[in-house]
C-alpha positions as CSV (number, residue, x, y, z in Angstrom):
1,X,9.6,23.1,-9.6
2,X,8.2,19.6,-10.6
3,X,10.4,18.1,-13.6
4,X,8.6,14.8,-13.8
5,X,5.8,14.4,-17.4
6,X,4.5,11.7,-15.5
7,X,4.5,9.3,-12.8
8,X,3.5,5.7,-12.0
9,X,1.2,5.1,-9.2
10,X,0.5,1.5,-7.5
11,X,-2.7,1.1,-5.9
12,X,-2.0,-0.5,-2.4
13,X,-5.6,0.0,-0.9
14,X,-6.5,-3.4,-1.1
15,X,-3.8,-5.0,1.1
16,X,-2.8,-1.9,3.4
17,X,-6.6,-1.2,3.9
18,X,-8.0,-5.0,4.6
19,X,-4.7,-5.8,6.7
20,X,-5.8,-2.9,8.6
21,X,-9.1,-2.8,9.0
22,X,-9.9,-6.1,9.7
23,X,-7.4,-5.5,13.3
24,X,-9.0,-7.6,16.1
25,X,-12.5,-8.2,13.4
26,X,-10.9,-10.5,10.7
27,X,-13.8,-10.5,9.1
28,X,-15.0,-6.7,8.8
29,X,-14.5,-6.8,5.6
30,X,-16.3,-9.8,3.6
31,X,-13.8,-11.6,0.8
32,X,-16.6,-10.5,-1.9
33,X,-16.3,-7.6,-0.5
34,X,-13.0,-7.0,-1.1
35,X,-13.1,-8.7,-5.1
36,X,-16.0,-5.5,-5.1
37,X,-12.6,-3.1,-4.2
38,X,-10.6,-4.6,-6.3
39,X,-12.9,-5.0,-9.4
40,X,-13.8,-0.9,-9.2
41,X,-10.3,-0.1,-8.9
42,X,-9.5,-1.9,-12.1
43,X,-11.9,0.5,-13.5
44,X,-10.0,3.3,-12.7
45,X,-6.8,3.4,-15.3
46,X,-4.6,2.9,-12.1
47,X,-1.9,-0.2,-13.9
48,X,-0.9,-2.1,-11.1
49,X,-3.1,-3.0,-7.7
50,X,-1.3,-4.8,-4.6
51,X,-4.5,-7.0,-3.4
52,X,-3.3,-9.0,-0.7
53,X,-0.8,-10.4,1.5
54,X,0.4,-13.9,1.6
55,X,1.1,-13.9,5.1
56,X,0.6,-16.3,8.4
57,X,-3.3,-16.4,9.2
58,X,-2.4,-16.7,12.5
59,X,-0.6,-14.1,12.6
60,X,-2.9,-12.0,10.2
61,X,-5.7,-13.4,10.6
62,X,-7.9,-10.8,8.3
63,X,-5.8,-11.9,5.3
64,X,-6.6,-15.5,5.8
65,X,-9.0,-15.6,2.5
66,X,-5.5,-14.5,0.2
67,X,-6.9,-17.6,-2.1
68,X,-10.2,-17.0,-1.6
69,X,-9.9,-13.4,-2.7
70,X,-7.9,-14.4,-5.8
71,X,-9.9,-16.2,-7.5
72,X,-13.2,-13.8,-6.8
73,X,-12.0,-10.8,-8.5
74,X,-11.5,-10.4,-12.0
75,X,-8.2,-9.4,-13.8
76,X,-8.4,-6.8,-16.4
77,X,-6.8,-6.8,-19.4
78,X,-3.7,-3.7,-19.1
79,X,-3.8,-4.1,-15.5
80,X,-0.8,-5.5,-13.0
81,X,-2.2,-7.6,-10.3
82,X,0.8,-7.9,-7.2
83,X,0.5,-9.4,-4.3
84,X,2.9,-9.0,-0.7
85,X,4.6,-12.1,0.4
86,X,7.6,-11.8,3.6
87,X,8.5,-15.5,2.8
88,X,9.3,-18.8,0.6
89,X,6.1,-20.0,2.5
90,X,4.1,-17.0,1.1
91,X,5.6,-16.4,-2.1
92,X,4.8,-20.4,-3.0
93,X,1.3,-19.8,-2.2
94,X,0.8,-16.4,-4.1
95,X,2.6,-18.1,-7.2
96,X,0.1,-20.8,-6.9
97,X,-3.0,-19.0,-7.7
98,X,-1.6,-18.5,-11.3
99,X,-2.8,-14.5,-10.4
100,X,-0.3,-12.0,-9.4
101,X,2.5,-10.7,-11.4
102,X,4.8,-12.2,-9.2
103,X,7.5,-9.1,-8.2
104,X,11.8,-10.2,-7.5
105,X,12.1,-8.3,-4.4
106,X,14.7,-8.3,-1.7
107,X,13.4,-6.7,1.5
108,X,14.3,-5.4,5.3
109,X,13.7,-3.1,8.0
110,X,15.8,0.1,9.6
111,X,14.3,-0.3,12.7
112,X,15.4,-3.3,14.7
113,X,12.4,-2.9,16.9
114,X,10.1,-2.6,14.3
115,X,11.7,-6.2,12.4
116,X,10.8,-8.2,15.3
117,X,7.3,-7.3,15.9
118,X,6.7,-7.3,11.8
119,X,9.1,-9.8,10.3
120,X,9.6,-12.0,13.9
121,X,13.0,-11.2,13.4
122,X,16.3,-9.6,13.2
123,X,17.3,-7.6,10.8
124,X,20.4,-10.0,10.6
125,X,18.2,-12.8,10.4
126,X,15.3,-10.5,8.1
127,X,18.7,-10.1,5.8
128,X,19.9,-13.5,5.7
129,X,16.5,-15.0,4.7
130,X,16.4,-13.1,1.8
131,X,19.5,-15.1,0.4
132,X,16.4,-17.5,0.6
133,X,13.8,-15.6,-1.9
134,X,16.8,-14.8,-4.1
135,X,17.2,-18.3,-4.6
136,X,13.8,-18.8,-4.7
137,X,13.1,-16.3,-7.2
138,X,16.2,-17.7,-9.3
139,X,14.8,-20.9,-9.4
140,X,11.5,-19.4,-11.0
141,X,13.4,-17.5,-13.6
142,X,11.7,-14.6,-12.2
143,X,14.8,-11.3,-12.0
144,X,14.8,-9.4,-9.0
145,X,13.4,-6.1,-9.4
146,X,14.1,-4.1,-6.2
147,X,15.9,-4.3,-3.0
148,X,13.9,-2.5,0.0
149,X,13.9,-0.7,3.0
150,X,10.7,-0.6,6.1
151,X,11.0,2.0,8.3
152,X,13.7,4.2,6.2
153,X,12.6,7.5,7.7
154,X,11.5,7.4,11.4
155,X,10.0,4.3,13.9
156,X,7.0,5.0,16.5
157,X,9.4,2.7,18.8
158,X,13.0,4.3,17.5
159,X,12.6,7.5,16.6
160,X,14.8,8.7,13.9
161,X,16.9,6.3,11.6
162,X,20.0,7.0,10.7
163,X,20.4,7.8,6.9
164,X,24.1,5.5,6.8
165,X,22.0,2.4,8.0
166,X,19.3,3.0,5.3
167,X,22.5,3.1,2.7
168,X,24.3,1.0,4.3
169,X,21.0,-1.9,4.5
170,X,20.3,-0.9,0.6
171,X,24.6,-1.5,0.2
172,X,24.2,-5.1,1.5
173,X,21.2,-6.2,-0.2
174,X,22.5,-5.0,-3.8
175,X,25.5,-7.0,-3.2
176,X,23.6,-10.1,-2.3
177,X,21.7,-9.6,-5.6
178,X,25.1,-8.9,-7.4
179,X,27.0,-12.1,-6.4
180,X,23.6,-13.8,-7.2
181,X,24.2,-12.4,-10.8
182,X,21.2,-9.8,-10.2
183,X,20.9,-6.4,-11.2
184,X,18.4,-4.8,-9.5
185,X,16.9,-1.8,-11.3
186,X,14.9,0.0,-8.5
187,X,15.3,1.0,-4.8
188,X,12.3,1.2,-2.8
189,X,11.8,3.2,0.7
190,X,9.1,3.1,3.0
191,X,8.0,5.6,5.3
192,X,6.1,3.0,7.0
193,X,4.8,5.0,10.1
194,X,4.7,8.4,8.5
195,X,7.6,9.9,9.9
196,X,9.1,11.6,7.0
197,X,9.6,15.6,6.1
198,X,9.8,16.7,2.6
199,X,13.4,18.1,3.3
200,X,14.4,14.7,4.5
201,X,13.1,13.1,1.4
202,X,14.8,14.9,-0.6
203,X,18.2,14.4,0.9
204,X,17.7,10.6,1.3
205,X,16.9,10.7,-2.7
206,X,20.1,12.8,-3.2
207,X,22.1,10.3,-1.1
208,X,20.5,7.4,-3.2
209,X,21.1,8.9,-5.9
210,X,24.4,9.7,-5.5
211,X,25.4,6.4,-4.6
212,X,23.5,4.6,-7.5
213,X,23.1,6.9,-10.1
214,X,22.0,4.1,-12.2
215,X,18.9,2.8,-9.6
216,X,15.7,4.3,-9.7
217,X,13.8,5.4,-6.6
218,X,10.5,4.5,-5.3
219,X,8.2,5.6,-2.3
220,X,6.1,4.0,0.0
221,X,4.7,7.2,1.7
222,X,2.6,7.0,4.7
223,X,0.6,10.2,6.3
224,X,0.3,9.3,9.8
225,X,1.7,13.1,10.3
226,X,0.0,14.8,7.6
227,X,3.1,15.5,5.6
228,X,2.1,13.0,2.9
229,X,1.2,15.0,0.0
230,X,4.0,17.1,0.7
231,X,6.7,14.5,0.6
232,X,5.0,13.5,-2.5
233,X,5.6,16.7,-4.2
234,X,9.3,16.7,-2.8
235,X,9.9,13.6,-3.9
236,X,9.0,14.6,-7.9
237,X,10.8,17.7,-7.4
238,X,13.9,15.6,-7.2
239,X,12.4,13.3,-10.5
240,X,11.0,10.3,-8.1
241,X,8.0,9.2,-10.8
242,X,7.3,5.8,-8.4
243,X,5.0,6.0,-6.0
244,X,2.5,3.6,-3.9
245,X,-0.5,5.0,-2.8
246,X,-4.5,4.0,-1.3
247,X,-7.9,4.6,-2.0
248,X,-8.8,7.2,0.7
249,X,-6.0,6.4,2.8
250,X,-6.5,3.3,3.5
251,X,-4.5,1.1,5.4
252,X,-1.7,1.1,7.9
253,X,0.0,-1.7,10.2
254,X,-1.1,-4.0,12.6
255,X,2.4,-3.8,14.3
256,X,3.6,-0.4,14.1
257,X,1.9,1.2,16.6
258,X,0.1,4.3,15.4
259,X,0.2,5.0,12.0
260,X,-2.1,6.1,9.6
261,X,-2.7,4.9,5.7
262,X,-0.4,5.6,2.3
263,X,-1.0,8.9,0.7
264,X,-4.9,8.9,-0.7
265,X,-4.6,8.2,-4.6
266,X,-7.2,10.5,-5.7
267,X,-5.3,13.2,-3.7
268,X,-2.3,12.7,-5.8
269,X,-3.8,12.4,-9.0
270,X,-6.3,15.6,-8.1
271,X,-2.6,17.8,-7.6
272,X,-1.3,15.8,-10.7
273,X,-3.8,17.0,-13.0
274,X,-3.8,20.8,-11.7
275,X,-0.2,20.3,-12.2
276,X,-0.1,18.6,-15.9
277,X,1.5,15.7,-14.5
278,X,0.2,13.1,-16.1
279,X,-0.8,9.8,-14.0
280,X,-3.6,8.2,-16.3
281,X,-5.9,7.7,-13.8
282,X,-9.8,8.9,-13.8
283,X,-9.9,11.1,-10.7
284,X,-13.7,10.8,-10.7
285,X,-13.6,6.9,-11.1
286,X,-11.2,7.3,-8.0
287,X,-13.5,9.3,-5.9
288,X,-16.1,6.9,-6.2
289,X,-13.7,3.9,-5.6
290,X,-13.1,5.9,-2.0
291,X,-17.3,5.9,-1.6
292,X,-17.2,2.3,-2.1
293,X,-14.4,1.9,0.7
294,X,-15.8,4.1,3.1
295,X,-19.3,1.4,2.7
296,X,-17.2,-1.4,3.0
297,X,-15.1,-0.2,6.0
298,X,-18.2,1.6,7.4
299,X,-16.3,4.9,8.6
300,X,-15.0,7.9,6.9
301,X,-11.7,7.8,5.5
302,X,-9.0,10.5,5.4
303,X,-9.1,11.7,1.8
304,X,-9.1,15.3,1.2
305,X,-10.6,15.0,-2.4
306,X,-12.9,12.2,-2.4
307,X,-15.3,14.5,-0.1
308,X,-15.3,17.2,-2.2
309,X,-16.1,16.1,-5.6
């Protein structure tokens, strides 16, 4: 049974779904376009929206127009504007726009394999720089809000992770933070390629838990293997209320190999509202948010709900 009143949902459409999409065709997707997205997912009581990446454009070439983007679309009042950034290189440039709520976040990845194709490089080296962006973020005055983990459940090129490297990765980046004279509040794990079980979920919260009684949990759910929704529903049986989550299941990642988009949002909030858990989002503003995205990426995308309302 579901003990959670209510959970908080983060809108990461926009950046999964034009980092994706615009794979080998930068510009699919046009950057008014995108402020179009953006603008009608504002609309949709949904409080915060990750809308791009501040990342190489070399690299990533189809997130090139970050700035451009940024100052197209329009920031409603009541609404949290983020932005992803690996990098002092990237966060510099999304703090520069004067637009995102800029998020103290520590970050790596289980999956050695997975680092160097993603981050370019170790997870040694992924963990040392983020002695860097702790400093960084000091320097700002802006706290440090979560440590996280890429890859926590499975990798297309790995296979299974080990639970006691996910602990033991979350164990060293909490310390860092610590000795910095941080105290980060939430822990974040992302099932980046969709590997993850609902049994699994719930004993990687339990373990989390158990650890850090104190840390809140958050999930980055992917549902390459159609076990999304389900690990959703694990997750609030064991009181997770954070989740991230795309218009039509959008998205995925350039360097993982196969993998599909984040758990559709209007999915979630459809089982939500049959459920009386409350997520204070429109589910019919959603569904027409997916419409949108399906024109602008000119294919149908996985939602379950948004072709049936």
């Amino acid at each position: 049974m579901v003990s959670v009143k209510s959970i908080e949902l983060t809108e990461v459409g926009p950046r999964e779904g034009f980092q994706f999409e615009g794979i080998g065709n930068p510009d699919k997707i046009s950057t008014e376009n995108k402020a179009r997205l953006v603008d009608a997912l504002s609309q949709t009581g949904v409080k915060t929206i990750e809308v791009t990446s501040f990342v190489h454009p070399k690299q990533v070439p189809q997130m090139a127009d970050a700035e451009a983007l940024s100052e197209l679309f329009e920031a409603r009042p009541g609404v949290r504007y983020t932005a992803l950034f690996l990098n002092d290189r990237g966060f510099e440039r999304a703090r520069a726009t004067g637009k995102y709520a800029l998020e103290g976040a520590l970050r790596t990845c289980a999956s050695e394999t997975f680092a160097l194709k993603n981050q370019k490089r170790t997870i040694a080296e992924d963990i040392e720089a983020q002695r860097t962006q702790l400093a960084l973020y000091q320097h700002f005055g802006i706290p440090t809000e979560r440590v996280s983990v890429m890859a926590a459940f499975g990798c297309n090129y790995e296979g299974d992770i080990p639970l006691d490297r996910v602990i033991s990765l979350i164990s060293v980046m909490l310390e860092m933070a610590e000795q910095a004279g941080e105290n980060p509040p939430r822990i974040t794990l992302a099932d980046t390629m969709g590997w993850a079980d609902p049994e699994q979920i719930k004993r990687t919260v339990d373990a989390i838990r158990t650890r850090w009684p104190d840390k809140e949990v958050g999930l980055h759910l992917h549902d390459t293997r159609g076990t999304g929704i389900a690990n959703v529903y694990a997750a609030m049986e064991m009181g997770v209320r954070r989740f991230d989550s795309s218009v039509g299941g959008l998205g995925g990642c350039p360097f993982a190999g196969v993998v599909a988009g984040n758990v559709s949002t209007e999915d979630i909030v459809f089982m939500c509202d049959r459920m009386g858990v409350e997520t204070g989002v429109d589910l019919a503003a959603m569904v027409d948010c997916v419409k949108l995205a399906e024109d602008l990426v000119g294919h149908t995308l996985p939602s379950k709900v948004g072709h049936v309302m």
